[in-house]
Every structure is written in structure tokens, then in C-alpha cells.
C-alpha positions as CSV (number, residue, x, y, z in Angstrom):
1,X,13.8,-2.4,-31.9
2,X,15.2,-1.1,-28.4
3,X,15.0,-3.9,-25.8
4,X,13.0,-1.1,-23.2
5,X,10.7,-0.2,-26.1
6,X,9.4,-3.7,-26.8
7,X,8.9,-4.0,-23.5
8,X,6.7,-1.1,-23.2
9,X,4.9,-1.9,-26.4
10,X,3.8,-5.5,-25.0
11,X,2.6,-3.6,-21.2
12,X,1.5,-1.0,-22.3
13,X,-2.8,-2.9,-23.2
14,X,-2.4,-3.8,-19.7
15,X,-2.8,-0.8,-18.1
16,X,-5.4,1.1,-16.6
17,X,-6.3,4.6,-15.6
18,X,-8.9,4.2,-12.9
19,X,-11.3,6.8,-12.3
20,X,-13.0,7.6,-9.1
21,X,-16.2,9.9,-9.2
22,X,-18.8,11.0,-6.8
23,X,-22.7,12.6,-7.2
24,X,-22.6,16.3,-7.4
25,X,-24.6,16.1,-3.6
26,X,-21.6,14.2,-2.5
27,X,-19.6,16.7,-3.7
28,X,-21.0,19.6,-2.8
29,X,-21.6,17.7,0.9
30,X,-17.6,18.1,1.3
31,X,-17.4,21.7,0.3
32,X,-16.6,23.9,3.2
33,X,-19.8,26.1,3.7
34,X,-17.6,29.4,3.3
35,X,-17.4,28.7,-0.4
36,X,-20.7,29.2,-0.9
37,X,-22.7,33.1,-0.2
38,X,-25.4,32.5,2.2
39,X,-28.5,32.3,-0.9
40,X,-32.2,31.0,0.4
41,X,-32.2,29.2,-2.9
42,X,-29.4,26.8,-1.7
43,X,-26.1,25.8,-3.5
44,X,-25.2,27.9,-6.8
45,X,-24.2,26.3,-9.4
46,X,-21.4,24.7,-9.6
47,X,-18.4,25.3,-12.6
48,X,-17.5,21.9,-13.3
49,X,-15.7,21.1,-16.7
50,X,-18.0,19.0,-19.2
51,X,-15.0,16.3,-19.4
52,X,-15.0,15.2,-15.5
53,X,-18.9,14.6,-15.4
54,X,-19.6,10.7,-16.8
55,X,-23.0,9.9,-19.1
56,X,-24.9,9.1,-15.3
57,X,-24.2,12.7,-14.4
58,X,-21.0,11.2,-12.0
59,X,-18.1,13.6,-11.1
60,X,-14.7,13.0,-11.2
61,X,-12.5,13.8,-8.1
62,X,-9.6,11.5,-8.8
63,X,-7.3,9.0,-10.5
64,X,-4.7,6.9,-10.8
65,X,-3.3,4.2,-12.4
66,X,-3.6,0.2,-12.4
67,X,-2.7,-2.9,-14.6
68,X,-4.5,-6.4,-15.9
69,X,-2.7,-9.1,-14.0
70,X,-5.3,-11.7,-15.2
71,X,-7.4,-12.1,-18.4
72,X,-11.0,-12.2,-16.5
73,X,-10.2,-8.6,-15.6
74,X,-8.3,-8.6,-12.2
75,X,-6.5,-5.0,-11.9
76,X,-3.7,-4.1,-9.0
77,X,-3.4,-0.5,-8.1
78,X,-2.0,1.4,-5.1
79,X,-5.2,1.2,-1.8
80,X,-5.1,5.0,-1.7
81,X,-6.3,5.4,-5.1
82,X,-9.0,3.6,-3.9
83,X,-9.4,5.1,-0.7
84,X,-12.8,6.8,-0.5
85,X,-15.5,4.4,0.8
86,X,-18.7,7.2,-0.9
87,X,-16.7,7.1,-3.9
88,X,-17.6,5.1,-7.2
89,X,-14.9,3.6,-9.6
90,X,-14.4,3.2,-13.2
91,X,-11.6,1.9,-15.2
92,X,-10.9,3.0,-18.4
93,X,-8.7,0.5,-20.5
94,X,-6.1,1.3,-23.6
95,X,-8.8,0.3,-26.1
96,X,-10.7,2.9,-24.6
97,X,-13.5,0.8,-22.8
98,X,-15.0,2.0,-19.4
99,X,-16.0,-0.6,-16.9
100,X,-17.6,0.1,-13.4
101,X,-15.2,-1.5,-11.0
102,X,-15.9,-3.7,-8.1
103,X,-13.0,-3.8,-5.2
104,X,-12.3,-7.1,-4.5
105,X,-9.8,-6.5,-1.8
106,X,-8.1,-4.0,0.5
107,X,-4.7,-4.8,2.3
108,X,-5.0,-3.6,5.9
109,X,-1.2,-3.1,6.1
110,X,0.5,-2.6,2.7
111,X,-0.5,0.1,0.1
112,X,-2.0,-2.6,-2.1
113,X,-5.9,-3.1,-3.7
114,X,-7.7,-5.5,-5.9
115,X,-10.4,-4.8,-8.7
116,X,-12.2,-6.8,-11.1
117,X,-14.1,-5.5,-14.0
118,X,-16.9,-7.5,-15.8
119,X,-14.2,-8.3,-19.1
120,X,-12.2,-11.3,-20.5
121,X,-9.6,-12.2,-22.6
122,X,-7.7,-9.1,-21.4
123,X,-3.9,-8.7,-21.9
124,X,-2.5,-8.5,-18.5
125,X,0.7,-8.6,-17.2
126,X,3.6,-11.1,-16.0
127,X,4.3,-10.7,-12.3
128,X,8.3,-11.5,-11.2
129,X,10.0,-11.4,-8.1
130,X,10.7,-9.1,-6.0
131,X,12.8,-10.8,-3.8
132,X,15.4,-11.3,-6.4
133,X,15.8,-7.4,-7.2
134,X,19.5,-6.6,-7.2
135,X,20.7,-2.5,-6.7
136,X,21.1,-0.8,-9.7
137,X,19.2,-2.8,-12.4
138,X,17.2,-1.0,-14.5
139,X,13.7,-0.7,-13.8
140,X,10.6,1.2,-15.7
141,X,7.8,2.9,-14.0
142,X,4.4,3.3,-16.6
143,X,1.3,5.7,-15.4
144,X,-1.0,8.0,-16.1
145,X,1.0,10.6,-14.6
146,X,-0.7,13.6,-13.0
147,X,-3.9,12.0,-14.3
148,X,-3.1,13.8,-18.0
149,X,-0.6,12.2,-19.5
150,X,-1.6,8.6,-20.5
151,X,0.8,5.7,-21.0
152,X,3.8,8.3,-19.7
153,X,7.1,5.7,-19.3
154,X,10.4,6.8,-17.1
155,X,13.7,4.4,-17.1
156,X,16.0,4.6,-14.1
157,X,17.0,2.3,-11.6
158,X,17.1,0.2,-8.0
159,X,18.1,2.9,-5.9
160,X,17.4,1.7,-2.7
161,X,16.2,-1.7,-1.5
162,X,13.9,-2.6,2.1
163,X,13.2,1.4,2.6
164,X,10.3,2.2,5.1
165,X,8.3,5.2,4.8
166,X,5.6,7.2,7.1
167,X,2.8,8.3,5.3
168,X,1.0,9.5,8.3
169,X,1.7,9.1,12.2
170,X,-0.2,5.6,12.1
171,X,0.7,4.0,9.3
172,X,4.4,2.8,7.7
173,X,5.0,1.2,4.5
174,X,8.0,-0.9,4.6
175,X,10.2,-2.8,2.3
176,X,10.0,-0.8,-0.1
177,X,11.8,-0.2,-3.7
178,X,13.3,2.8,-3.7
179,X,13.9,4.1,-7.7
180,X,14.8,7.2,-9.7
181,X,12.6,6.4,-12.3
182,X,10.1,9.4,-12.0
183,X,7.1,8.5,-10.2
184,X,4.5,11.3,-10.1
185,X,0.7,11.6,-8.8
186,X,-1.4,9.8,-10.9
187,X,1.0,7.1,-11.4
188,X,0.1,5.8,-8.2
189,X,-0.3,1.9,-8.9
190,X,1.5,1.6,-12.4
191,X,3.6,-1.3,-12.4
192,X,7.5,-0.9,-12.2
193,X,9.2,-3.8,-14.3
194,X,12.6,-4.9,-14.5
195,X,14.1,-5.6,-18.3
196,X,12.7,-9.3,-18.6
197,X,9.0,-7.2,-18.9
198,X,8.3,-8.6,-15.4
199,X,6.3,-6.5,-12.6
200,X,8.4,-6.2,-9.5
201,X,6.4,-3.3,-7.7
202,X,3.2,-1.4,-7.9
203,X,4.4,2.1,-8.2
204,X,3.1,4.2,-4.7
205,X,5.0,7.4,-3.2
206,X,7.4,10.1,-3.9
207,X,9.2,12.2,-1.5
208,X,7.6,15.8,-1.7
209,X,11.0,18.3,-2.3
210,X,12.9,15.9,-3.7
211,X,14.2,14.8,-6.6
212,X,14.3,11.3,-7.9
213,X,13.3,9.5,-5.0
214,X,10.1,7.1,-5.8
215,X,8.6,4.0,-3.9
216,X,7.3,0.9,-4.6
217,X,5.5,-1.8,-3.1
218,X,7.3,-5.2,-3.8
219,X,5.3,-7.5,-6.1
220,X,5.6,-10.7,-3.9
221,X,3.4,-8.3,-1.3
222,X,0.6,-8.3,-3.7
223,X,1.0,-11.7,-5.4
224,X,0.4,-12.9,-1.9
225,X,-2.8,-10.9,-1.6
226,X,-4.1,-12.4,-5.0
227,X,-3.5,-16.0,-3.8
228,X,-5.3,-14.8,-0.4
229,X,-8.3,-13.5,-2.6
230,X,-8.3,-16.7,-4.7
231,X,-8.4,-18.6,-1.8
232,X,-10.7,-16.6,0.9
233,X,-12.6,-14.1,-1.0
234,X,-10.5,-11.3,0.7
235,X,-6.9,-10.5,2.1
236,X,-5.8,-12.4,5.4
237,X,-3.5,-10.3,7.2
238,X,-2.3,-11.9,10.9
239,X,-2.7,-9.8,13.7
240,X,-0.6,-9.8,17.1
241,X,-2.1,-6.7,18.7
242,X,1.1,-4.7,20.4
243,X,2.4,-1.0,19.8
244,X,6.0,-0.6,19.7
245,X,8.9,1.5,19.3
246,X,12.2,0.1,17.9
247,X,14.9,0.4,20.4
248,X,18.4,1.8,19.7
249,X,21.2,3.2,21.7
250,X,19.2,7.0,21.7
251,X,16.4,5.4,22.9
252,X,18.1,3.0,25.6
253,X,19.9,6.0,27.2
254,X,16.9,8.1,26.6
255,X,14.2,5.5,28.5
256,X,17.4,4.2,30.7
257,X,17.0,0.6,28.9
258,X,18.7,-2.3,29.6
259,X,19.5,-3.0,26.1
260,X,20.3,-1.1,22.7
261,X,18.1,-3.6,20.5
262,X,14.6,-4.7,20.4
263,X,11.2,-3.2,20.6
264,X,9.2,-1.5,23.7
265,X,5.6,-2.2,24.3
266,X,4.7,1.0,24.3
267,X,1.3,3.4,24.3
268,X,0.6,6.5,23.1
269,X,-0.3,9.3,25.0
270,X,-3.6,10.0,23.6
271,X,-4.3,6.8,25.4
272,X,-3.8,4.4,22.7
273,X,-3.2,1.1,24.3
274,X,0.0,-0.5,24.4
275,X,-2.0,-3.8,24.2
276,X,-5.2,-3.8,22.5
277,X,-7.6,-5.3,24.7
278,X,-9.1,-9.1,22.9
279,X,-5.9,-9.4,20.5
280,X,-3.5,-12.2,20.5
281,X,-1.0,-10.5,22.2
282,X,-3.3,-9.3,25.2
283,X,-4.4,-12.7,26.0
284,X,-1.2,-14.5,25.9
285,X,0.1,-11.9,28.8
286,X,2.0,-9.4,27.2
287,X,2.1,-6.0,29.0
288,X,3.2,-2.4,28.4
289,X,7.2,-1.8,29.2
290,X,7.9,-5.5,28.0
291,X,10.7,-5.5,25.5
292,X,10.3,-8.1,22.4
293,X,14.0,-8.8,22.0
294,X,13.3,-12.0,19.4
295,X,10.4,-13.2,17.7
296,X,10.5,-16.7,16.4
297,X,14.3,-16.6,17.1
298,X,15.5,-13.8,15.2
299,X,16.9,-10.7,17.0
300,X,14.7,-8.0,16.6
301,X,16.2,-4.3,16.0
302,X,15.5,-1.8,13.4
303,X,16.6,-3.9,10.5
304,X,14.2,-6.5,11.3
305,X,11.5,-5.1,13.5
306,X,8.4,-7.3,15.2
307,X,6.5,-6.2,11.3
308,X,9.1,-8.0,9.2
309,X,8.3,-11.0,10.9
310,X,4.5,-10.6,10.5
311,X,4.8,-9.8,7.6
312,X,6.3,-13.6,7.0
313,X,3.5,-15.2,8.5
314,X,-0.4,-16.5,8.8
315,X,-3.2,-16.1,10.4
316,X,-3.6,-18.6,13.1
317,X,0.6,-19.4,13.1
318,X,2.8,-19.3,16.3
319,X,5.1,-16.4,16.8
320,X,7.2,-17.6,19.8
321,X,8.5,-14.9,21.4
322,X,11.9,-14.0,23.5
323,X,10.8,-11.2,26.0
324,X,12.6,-9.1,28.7
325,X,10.0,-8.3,31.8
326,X,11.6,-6.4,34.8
327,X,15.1,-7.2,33.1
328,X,14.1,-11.0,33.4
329,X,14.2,-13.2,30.1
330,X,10.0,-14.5,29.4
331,X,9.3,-16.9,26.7
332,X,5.2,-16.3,25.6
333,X,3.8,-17.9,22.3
334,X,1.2,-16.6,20.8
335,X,-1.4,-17.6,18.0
336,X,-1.8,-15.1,15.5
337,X,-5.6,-14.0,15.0
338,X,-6.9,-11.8,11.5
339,X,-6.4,-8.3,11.5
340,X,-9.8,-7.1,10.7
């Protein structure tokens, strides 16, 4: 037998489609009224396939994908296929048992969540490390892609390693594993696994028009939310409290900056604060126009932005920070708080 295809054989009980479903209120609730003729009898009624409505009359309006990475029925999957707070969640396993799911964790940073389902003596899945990923090795990427096609495999490889995407104007994922293994919608949080059978990223993005380009959130991301779960009952993520903007030579001749690396404390100008008022970062001193230039010692640029470092720490740690305040040199530590 193919190395790849015993590989997939022993995953493929750990993985999970996970189903989120709402009440038909709910539902109709999110309808835009224009939908519906103006009837003094209220909502008609509504044409939803037999197969999306559950036995307690619950409605599917989304899915993705998840796998077992502990026998008592832990489950990692992607946070926006989890996203809806008024949602409910099943997950449906390869034997074809459906659990109702309870969310153990959200990550407040990194596309990552945590289920448990009320099951033991599950098969789950061996987690590797994502720090040792090498470009071009040969990676696999398993889903329920489009939310169809069950137990769907692609094979490609490292394409790209420590990408950073923007899925929205507040939010970037970064560090990411970029493949050309074929990641579509509803494979959101299948495992991608290198050819020891190892997970090395939870499956999470594709870049809409084009081709071949898929995302993945490293493993050692998640592993450390799992031990943070383990240990806390929820995900500790450290919190400094600053927005920023990576400096480079554009911006330095742009903003007429006195350096070409770095990062501005910067607002928006929909009056988001450059330093949120309470956070670690406003009470050690730090103001808007300062420029972090290192953090804990390391230079910071685009490469390794004030994030990357964050991303290395804990709550209640000190980041020790090299700043440049009216062209003068500051030194400011600051204890790290939990991002709530």
C-alpha cells in the first residue's frame, strides 16, 4: 500500500464534520424583511430541504470540518466555523454518531477553537511540529470540502512558510502555512499533515481568484491553546494594548520618519485609540507617535513585528521595550495583562 494512502486510512476516524444549526425563528430573524410580501398572517413558509432540519426541528446554516486530538473527545477546528454566538453545534463523526458540541475555547488572536463532545475511546490524531516544517515537503489537507464531499483528500506541498493574511481591516492571521494542496470552504479546520501522519496545521483560508494558494494555522499555535485549556479552563492570550503600523522606507518618507524600521503608535481615524486606555501599554507611558524600534531586544520590522514577539510570550511576562520618543531613545517595561 501507498505511503500517503495509509496515512489517510489511519486519519481519516479522526475527523469530524461539524454542523452548526439555528431555530427556524432565528432564522427567519436574519432574513432581510424584503424577502418576505407584506402578509397579516406573518412569515410564509419557509422552503427548507428535509436534510438540513435535525430530529429537534434545528436548521442547518453551516459547516466545516474538525479532528479528534484526544480520545475523551477534544476536536480542533478553524474559530470561524464556530463563529456564531446564537448558533448551536453538532459534530457528526466517521461512524456516523452525532454529538451536541460544547466550545471549550476560543483564541482571541489566531483562527483556532476547541470542542469537546460527551464520547471516549475516540481515535484522534498525532500532533507534530510546526516549527520544523521545511519548503517543499509534502503535505495533505483532509475536509469535508464545500460541506458535500466527506473525507475529500488533496497532496501538494509547503509553498510558502510565515505568510500573514488580512481577513478583515481588524484582524491578521500570521505565520501561516502557505500550501497548494486544495483547500476549499468546508475544509475549514481539517488537519494538514506532513508524511510521518503528523498534524502540522489546521487547514483555514484560501485566496478568492486564485489558484493553489491555501493557509494554515501552525499546529504549535493550537497545541499551545490545548495546554492553556488543560491548565486554565480557557485560552490565555497576553495583551499589551498598542495599535501599530509597521514602518518601512515608504512609510518613513511618507510620515517624514526618522527611521526605515520599527512600528508607529498609531490610531485610526474613526477614533480608535492608539493606546487603549487601562491596558499594559497605557499605564507603563507609552503614547501615540512613539516608535517601538525593539522589543525584548530584537529589532522590530516587518519580518518580526511587535505580534511575533507576543505571540512568544505570557500573560503577566515582561516585554522590555527599546522606544524612540521625539527622536530620543526610551527604555519602558511593561507587564503583559490577558487579552479578554
Amino acid at each position: 500500500m501507498e505511503k500517503t494512502t495509509k496515512i489517510i486510512k489511519a486519519s481519516l476516524p479522526a475527523i469530524v464534520s461539524i454542523i452548526a444549526t439555528k431555530s427556524l425563528r432565528e432564522v427567519e430573524k436574519e432574513l432581510p424583511a424584503e424577502v418576505f410580501p407584506l402578509l397579516p398572517f406573518g412569515m410564509p413558509d419557509l422552503q427548507i430541504p428535509e436534510e438540513k432540519i435535525n430530529i429537534r426541528g434545528m436548521i442547518e446554516v453551516g459547516s466545516g470540518s474538525g479532528f479528534i486530538v484526544d480520545p475523551t473527545g477534544v476536536i480542533l477546528t478553524n474559530k470561524h466555523v464556530i463563529a456564531d454566538p446564537e448558533a448551536e453545534y453538532e459534530v457528526l463523526t466517521s461512524s456516523g454518531k452525532k454529538y451536541r458540541a460544547e466550545i471549550l475555547a476560543r483564541d482571541p488572536i489566531d483562527d483556532v477553537a476547541i470542542l469537546k463532545i460527551p464520547a471516549i475511546k475516540l481515535p484522534s490524531m498525532k500532533l507534530g511540529n510546526s516549527n520544523k516544517i521545511e519548503l517543499g515537503e509534502t503535505v495533505l489537507a483532509i475536509g469535508n470540502a464545500l460541506g458535500l464531499f466527506k473525507n475529500t483528500v488533496s497532496k501538494g506541498i509547503v509553498s510558502g512558510l510565515s505568510r500573514a493574511i488580512s481577513p478583515n481591516e481588524e484582524e491578521q492571521l500570521r505565520g501561516l502555512i502557505q500550501t497548494d494542496a486544495a483547500i476549499n470552504p468546508g475544509n475549514s479546520g481539517g488537519p494538514l499533515l506532513n508524511l510521518k501522519g503528523e498534524v502540522i496545521g489546521i487547514n483555514a483560508a484560501i485566496i478568492s481568484g486564485a489558484q493553489n494558494i491555501g493557509f494554515a494555522i501552525p499546529i504549535n499555535s493550537a497545541k499551545k491553546d490545548l495546554k492553556d485549556v488543560r491548565e486554565f479552563g480557557k485560552v490565555r492570550r497576553p495583551l499589551l494594548g498598542i495599535r501599530y503600523i509597521n514602518i518601512d522606507k515608504n512609510l518613513q518618507e511618507k510620515l517624514n520618519l526618522p527611521v526605515d524600521f520599527g512600528a508607529i503608535i498609531i490610531g485610526k481615524k474613526d477614533s480608535h485609540e492608539a493606546v487603549l486606555k487601562g491596558t499594559p501599554a497605557y499605564k507603563a507611558g507609552l503614547k501615540e507617535g512613539d516608535i517601538v524600534m525593539e522589543c525584548n531586544k530584537e529589532k522590530i520590522d516587518a519580518d518580526n513585528t511587535v505580534q511575533d514577539i507576543l505571540e512568544n510570550m505570557k500573560v503577566g511576562d515582561i516585554m522590555r521595550l527599546k522606544i524612540l520618543r521625539n527622536n530620543k531613545p526610551i527604555e519602558i517595561s511593561v507587564e503583559l495583562s490577558e487579552r479578554k
